[in-house]
BAKOL-242622 format. One record per residue (C-alpha): residue in one letter; z, x, y. Coordinates in steps of 0.1 Angstrom, whole numbers, plus 5000, padded with zeros to 4 digits. Layout:
<nodes>
A,Z,X,Y
...
</nodes>
This chain:
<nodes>
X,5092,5267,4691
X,5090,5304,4686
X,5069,5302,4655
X,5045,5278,4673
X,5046,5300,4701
X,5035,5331,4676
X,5012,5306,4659
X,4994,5297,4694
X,4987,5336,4708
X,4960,5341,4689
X,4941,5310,4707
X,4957,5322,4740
X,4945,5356,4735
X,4907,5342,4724
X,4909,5321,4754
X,4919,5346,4777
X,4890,5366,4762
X,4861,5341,4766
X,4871,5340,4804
X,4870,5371,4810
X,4834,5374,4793
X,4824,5343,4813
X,4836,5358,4847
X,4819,5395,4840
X,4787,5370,4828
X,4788,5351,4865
X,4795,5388,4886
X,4763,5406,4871
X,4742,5378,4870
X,4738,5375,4914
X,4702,5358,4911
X,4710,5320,4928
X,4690,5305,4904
X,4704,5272,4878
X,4718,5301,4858
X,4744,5308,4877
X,4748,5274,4888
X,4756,5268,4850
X,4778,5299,4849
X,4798,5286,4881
X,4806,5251,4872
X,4816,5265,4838
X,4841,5289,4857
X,4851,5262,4875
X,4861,5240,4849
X,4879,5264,4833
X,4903,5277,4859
X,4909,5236,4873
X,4941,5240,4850
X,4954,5276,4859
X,4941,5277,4895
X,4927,5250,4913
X,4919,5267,4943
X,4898,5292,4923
X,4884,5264,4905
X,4871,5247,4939
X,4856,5276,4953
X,4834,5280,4924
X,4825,5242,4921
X,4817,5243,4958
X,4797,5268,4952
X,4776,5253,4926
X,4774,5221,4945
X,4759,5237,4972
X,4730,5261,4955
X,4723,5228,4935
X,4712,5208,4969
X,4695,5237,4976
X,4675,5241,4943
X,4675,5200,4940
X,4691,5209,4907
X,4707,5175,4898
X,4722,5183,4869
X,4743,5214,4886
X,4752,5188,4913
X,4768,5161,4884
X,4792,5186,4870
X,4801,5202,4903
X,4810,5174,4918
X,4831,5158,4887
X,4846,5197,4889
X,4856,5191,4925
X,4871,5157,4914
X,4894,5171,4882
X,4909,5196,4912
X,4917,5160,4932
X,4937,5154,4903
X,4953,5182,4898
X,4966,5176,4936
X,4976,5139,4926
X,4945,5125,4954
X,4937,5098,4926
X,4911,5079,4953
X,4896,5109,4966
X,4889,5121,4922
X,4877,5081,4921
X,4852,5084,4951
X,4839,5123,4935
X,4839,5105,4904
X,4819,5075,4906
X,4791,5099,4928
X,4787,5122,4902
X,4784,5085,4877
X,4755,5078,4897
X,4740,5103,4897
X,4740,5104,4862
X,4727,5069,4859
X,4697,5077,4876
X,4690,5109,4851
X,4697,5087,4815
X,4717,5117,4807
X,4740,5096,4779
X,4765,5121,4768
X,4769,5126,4810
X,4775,5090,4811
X,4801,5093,4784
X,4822,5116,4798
X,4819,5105,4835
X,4830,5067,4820
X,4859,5085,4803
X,4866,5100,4832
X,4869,5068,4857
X,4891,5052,4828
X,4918,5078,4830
X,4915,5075,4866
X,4927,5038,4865
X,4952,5044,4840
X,4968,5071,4865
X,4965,5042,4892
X,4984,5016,4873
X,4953,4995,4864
X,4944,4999,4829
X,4931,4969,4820
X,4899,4982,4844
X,4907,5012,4823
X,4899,5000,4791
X,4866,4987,4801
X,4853,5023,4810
X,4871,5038,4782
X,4855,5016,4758
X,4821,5019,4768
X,4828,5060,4767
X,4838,5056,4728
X,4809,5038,4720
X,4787,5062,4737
X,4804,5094,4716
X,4802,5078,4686
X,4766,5069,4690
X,4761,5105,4701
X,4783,5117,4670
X,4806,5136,4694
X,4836,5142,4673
X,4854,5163,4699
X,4850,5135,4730
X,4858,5110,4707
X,4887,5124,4703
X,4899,5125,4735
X,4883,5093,4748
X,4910,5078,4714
X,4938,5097,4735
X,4929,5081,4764
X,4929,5046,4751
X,4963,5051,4735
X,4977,5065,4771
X,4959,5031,4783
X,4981,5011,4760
X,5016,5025,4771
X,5008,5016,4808
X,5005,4980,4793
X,5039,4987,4771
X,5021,4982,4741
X,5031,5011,4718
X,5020,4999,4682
X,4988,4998,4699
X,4988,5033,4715
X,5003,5048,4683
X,4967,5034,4662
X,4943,5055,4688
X,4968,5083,4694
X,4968,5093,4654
X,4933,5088,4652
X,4929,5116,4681
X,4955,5138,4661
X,4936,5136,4626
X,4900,5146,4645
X,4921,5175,4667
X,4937,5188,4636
X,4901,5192,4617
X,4885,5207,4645
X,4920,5229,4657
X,4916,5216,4693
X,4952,5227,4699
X,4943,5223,4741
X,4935,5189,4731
X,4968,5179,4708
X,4988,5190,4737
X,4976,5153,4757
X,4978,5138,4720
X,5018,5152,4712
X,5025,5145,4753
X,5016,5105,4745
X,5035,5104,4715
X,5069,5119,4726
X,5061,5089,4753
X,5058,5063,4727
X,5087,5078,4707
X,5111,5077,4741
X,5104,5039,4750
X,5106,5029,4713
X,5139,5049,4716
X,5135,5079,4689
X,5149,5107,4713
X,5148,5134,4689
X,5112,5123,4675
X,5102,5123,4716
X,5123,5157,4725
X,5098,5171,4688
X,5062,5155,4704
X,5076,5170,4742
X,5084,5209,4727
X,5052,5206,4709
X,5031,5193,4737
X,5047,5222,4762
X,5041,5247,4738
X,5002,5243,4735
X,5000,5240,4776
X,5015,5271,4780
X,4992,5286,4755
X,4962,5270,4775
X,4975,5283,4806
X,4972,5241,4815
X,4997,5242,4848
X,4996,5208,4858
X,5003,5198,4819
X,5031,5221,4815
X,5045,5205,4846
X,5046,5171,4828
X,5060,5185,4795
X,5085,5201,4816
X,5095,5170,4831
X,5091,5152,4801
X,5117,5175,4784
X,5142,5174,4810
X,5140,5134,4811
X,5148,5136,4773
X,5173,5163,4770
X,5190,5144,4800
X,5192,5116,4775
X,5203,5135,4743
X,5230,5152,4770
X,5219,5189,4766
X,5223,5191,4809
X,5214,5230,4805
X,5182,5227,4795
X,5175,5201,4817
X,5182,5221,4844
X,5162,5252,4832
X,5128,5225,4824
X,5133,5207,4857
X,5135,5240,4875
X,5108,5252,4861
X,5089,5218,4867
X,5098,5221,4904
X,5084,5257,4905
X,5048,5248,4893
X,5043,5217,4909
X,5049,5236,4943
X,5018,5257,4931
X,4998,5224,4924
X,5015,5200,4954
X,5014,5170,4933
X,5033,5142,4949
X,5037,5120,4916
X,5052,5146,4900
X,5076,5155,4931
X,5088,5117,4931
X,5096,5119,4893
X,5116,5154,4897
X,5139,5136,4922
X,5140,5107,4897
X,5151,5126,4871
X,5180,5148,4891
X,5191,5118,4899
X,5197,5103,4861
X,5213,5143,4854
X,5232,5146,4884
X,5245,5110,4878
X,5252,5121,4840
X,5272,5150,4854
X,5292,5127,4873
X,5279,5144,4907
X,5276,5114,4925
X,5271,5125,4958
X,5241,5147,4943
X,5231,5116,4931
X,5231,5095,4957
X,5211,5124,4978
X,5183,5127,4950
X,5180,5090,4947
X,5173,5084,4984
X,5147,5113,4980
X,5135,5094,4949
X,5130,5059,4965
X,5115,5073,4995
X,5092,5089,4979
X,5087,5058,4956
X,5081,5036,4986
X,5052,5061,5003
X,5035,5054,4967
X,5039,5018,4967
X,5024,5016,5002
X,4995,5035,4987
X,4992,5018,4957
X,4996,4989,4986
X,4968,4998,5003
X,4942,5008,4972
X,4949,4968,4966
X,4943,4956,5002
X,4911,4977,4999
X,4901,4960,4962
X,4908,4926,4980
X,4886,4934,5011
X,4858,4949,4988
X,4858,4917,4968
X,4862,4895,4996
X,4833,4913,5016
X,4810,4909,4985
X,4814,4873,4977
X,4812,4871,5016
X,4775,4889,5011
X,4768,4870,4977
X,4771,4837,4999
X,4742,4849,5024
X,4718,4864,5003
X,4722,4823,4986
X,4716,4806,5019
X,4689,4836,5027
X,4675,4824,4997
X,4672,4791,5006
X,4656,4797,5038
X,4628,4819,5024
X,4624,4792,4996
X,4619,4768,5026
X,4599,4789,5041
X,4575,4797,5013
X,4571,4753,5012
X,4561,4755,5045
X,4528,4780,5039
X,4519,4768,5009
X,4520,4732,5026
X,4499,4746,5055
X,4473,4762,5033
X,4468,4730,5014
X,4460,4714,5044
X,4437,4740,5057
X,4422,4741,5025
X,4418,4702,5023
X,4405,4699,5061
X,4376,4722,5051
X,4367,4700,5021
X,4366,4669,5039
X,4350,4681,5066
X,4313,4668,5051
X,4326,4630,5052
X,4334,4621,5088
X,4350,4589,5077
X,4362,4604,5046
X,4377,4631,5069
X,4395,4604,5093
X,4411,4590,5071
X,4424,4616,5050
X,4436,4637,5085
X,4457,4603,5092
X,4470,4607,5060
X,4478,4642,5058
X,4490,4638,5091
X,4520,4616,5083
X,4525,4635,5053
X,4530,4665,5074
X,4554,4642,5098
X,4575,4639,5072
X,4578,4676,5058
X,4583,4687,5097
X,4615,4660,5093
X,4625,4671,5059
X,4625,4710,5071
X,4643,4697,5103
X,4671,4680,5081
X,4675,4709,5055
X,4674,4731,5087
X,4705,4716,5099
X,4722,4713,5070
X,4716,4754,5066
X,4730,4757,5101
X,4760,4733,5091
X,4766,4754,5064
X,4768,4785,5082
X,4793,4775,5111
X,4813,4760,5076
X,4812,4797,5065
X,4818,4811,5098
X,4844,4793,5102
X,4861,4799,5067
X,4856,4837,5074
X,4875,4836,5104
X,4905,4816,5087
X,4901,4839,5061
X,4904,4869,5081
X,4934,4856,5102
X,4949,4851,5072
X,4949,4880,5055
X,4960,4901,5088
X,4989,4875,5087
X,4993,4890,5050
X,4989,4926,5058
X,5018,4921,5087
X,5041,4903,5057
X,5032,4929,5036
X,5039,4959,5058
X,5076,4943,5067
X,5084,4943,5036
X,5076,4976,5022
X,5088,4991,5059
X,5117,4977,5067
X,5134,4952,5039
X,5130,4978,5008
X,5153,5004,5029
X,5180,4986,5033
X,5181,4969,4996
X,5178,5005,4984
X,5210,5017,5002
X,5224,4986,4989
X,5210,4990,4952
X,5222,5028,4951
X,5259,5017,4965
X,5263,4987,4942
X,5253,5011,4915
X,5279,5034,4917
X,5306,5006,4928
X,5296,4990,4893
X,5302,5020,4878
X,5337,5029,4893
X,5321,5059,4906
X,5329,5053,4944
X,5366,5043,4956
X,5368,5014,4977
X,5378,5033,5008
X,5343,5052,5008
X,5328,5018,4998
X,5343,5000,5030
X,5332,5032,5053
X,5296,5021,5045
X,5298,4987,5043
X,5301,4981,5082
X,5271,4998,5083
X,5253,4984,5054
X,5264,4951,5070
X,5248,4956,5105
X,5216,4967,5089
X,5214,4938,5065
X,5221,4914,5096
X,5191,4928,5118
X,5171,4926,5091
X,5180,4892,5086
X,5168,4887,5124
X,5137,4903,5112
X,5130,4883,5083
X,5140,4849,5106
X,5115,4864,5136
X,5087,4870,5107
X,5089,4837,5092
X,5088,4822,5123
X,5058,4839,5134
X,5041,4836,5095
X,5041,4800,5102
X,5029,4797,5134
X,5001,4822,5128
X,4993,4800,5093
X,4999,4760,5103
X,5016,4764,5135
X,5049,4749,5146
X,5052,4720,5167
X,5074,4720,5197
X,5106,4691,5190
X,5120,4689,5227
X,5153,4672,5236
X,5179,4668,5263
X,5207,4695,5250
X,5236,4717,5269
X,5225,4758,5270
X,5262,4767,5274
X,5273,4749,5233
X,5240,4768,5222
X,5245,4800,5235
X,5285,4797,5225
X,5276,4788,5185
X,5255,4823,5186
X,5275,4842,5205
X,5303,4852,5184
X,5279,4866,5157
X,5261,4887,5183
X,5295,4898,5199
X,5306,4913,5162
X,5273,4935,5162
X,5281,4943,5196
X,5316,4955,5193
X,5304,4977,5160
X,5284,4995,5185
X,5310,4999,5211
X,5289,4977,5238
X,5303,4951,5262
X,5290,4916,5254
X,5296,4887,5283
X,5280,4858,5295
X,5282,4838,5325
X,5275,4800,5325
X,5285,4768,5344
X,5304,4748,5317
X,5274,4722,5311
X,5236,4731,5313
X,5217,4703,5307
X,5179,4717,5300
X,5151,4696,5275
X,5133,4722,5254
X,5134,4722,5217
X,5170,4740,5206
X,5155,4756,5176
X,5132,4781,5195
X,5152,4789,5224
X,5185,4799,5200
X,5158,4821,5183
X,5145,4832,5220
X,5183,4841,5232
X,5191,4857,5199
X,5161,4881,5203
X,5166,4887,5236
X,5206,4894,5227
X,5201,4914,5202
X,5173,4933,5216
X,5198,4941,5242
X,5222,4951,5220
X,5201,4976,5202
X,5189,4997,5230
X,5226,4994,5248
X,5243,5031,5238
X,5281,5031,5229
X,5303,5020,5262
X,5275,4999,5275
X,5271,4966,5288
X,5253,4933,5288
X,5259,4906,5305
X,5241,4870,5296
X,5238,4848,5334
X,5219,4816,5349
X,5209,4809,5380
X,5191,4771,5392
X,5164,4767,5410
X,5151,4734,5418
X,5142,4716,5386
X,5143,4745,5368
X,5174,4767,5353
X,5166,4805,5351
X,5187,4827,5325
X,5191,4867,5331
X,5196,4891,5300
X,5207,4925,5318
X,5221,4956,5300
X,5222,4990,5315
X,5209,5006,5281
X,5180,5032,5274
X,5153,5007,5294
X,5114,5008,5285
X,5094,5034,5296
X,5064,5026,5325
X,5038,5035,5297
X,5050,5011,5273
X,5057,4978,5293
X,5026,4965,5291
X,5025,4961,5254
X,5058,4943,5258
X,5048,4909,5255
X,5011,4913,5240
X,5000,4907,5209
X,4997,4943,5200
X,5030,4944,5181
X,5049,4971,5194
X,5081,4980,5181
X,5105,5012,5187
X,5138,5018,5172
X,5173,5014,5186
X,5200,5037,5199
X,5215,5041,5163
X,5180,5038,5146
X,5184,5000,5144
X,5147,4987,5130
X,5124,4960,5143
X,5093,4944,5130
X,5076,4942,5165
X,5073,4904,5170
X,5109,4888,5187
X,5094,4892,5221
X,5060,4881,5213
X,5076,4849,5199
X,5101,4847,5225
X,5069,4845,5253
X,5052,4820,5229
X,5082,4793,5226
X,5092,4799,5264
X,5057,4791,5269
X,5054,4766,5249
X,5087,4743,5265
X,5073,4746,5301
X,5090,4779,5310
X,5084,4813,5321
X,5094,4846,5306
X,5093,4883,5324
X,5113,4913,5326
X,5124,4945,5351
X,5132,4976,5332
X,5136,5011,5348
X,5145,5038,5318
X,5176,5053,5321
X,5194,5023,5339
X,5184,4993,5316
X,5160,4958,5317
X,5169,4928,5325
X,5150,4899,5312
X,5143,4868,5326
X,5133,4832,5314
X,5131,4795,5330
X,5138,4762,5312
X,5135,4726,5328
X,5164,4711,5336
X,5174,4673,5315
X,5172,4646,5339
X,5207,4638,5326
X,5217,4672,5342
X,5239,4668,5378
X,5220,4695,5403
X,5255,4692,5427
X,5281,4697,5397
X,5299,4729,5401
X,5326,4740,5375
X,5342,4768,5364
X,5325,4804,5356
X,5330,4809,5323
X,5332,4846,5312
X,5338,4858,5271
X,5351,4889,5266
X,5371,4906,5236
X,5406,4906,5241
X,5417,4945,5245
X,5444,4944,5220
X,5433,4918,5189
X,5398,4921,5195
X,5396,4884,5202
X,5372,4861,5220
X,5389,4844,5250
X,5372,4819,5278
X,5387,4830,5314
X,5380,4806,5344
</nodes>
């Protein structure tokens, strides 16, 4: 390393010297003319890997004398500077959307070697974004512009960029073809800047084929020619490269001093993709240290970190889905708009052929008579034709109309599903992931183990209640659920739940009775009011603090039985109560950061609602809520029978359920 090091000064030194000229060049020459536009965006590109905050205040610079001058081509390589300081930040759509301006513009010039390198460009792009078979396409099209253009330099890294294509889609035989044709052109024309991507992409290749000493080779080669270059955000991926292999090969003190060093540039450069690979790897060498509590601390950094890109990455293919959506949505009007103006277009050329044909006939009065007859039926008929194909067009668009609104129901239902899951489900099953880990590996005892598992436990079960409320309200928002009423007692119901819900309870410290005559006779459908009673339970139980309590009671009225949830918890504040039971999903968490998905209570109101019942609440924060809901009573069900009040409670010593009269 030290005689590459030696080797590479030279270059660093002639480097160092041409920037200096160019920046003496750009102060003396003060005229705002395309000159220093030219001199500006080549500033600008040079300092995008040593200072990006230098290198956008010279590309907005030249960006902005070139709408002033109309100078088009100053505005293509200013803004496709601007965008290569996006990616130096790790903003991959903002470097797409900079990108993809400066491509069009372009376009519109027939500036080909432009073209090529803009193309180039939007293919590394995709490749960063986990897409590269839309990266290939681009990248392609690049490489056959530079070859036609004879543009050994580009063409050798539009070759690179193919091969770092190829490892996204694990396919390293083909990386390893492009990647040594990049190397031989770089070696002939000493593009040492450019080898440094080249050895990067092999010392990938070599580390998932498994060669850790060929990889650890390609990685010191790689970070030795992007610290010549003065290339910060590529020394900050050697460096992490290096300390991901050395971590393998079990040389931990190196792999501290490259993942320290990583850290320290990337705070320069704020690149969150890099961030969420440093906690990655302190993980794997904090793990390999046996420093498992380290471990466990970096790997929560890691997969939250991990989860904030995979709700962008989330998003970016929502977006795609809209986009297409929207333009098959448009590709289906212009069609029909087609069809009207082809209808249309019948129409006046039918009504000049009859203008033209009354005008003619117009010497023979009988002649005339008859023909008008006839022309006049004929036209009787077009007018019905066009009335038919008018309503068919019209049929056609409340058939569209109609499949756009499904269409857009159903992909809100999707988002909802979507945003669950990557919210709410991947926590838990990442605490769960990172516990069995180190269980599997003997590196927790079982006494630590069982200090989270009560916990673990609770959170699994409310999200359990989550998943159950979701699915619930998936299908009812999709196909809808029928209601499957039947005479049934409250009390057995609410008793088969209530043990279940009494456990969660008694891990938060909280109270749990309920209050019911021994047989409650109601006809509803039991499926939707155990899932009502469970929400509203559990709801309950979450916003109850430590030493609360909640007490579950009926009360009958007439033909109808009314049943009171009340817990003297946190209670819902004034501002929020409206959004309680809309269909804005609202959703808060509990007194020990318990999770929801926002949609128990709109269900609950739904299948109250939808069994002939009534659902409202009273909450005053501070002192608790108490919610209320009606049923109809079976006709089985004896209005005059009075037994015993039946209160469960936990038995102070065993922790017991018992039934006192």
């Amino acid at each position: 390393m030290t005689l590459y090091l030696l080797l590479l000064s030279p270059v660093a030194m002639a480097q160092q010297q041409r920037a200096d000229s160019l920046l003496q060049t750009l102060a003396a020459h003060v005229k705002k003319d395309t000159v220093r536009i030219n001199l500006l965006n080549q500033a600008s590109r040079l300092y995008f890997t040593r200072d990006a905050t230098v290198s956008q205040q010279y590309a907005r610079e030249a960006l902005s004398l070139s709408d002033s001058l109309h100078y088009t081509k100053g505005k293509i390589w200013a803004t496709r500077n601007l965008a290569l300081v996006e990616n130096t930040k790790g903003n991959l759509d903002k470097q797409m959307q900079l990108t993809v301006s400066a491509l069009e513009l372009a376009e519109t010039m027939g500036d080909l070697a432009t073209l090529g390198i803009l193309n180039n460009d939007i293919g590394n792009i995709f490749t960063e974004q986990n897409s590269p078979r839309d990266a290939l396409i681009y990248l392609r099209k690049s490489l056959r512009i530079k070859q036609q253009l004879h543009q050994l330099a580009e063409t050798g890294k539009t070759l690179n960029n193919i091969g770092s294509a190829y490892i996204s889609l694990q396919l390293p035989d083909s990386a390893l073809h492009y990647l040594h044709k990049a190397e031989k052109i770089k070696l002939e024309l000493n593009d040492q800047q450019g080898l440094a991507y080249t050895y990067e992409n092999m010392g990938i290749v070599a580390m998932l084929q498994h060669h850790y000493e060929e990889a650890l080779r390609y990685h010191q080669l790689s970070a030795a020619y992007y610290k010549a270059a003065g290339n910060l955000p590529g020394l900050t991926k050697a460096s992490l490269n290096l300390a991901e292999i050395q971590t393998l090969l079990g040389d931990m003190k190196n792999a501290e001093r490259n993942l320290s060093a990583a850290k320290e540039i990337n705070a320069k450069l704020g690149n969150v993709k890099n961030e969420m690979i440093y906690y990655k790897i302190r993980y794997k060498l904090d793990s390999s240290r046996h420093d498992y509590a380290a471990a466990l601390l970096n790997y929560q950094e890691y997969s939250g970190r991990n989860m904030d890109f995979f709700n962008v990455e989330k998003s970016r293919q929502i977006t795609k889905s809209q986009m297409k959506y929207e333009s098959e949505k448009k590709q289906q009007e212009n069609v029909m708009l087609k069809k009207e103006q082809q209808l249309h277009l019948a129409t006046i050329q039918q009504q000049r052929v009859l203008v033209w044909s009354g005008a003619s006939l117009f010497l023979a009065l009988l002649l005339i008579t008859a023909i008008v007859y006839r022309l006049y039926k004929q036209q009787q008929e077009l007018y019905a034709q066009l009335n038919s194909k008018n309503q068919e067009v019209s049929l056609q668009n409340h058939i569209i109309l109609e499949q756009n609104a499904t269409l857009e129901n159903l992909n809100q239902v999707k988002d909802k599903v979507f945003s669950v899951i990557s919210h709410d489900l991947r926590s838990p099953l990442a605490i769960l992931e990172g516990l069995l880990f180190l269980l599997r590996d003997e590196k927790i005892d079982a006494a630590q183990f069982r200090f989270y598992s009560d916990e673990l436990w609770r959170d699994v079960k409310n999200t359990a209640y989550m998943m159950d409320n979701m699915l619930q309200w998936a299908s009812n928002q999709m196909k809808g659920i029928s209601v499957k009423a039947d005479d049934f007692d409250l009390t057995l119901l609410l008793n088969q739940e209530f043990e279940l819900l009494q456990t969660l309870a008694r891990q938060k410290e909280v109270k749990l009775a309920h209050e019911l005559n021994n047989t409650i006779g109601v006809y509803a459908d039991p499926d939707m009011i155990r899932l009502v009673l469970r929400n509203l339970i559990n709801n309950a139980i979450k916003f109850t603090p430590g030493s609360g309590e909640i007490v579950i009671a009926a009360r009958q009225d007439k033909e109808m039985i009314e049943i009171t949830v009340r817990d003297n918890g946190t209670g819902i504040p004034p501002e929020d109560q409206h959004r309680i039971f809309s269909n804005i999903y609202y959703s808060t968490t509990g007194t020990r950061n318990e999770k929801g998905c926002g949609l128990g209570l709109h269900l609950s109101k739904d299948f109250v609602e939808r069994n002939n019942g009534r659902i409202w609440f009273h909450s005053t924060p501070g002192n608790g809520s108490s919610f209320y809901f009606t049923l109809p009573l079976s006709e089985e069900h004896d209005a005059n029978a009075r037994g015993y009040t039946v209160v469960l409670q936990e038995h102070p010593v065993n922790g017991m359920s018992v039934l006192r009269k």
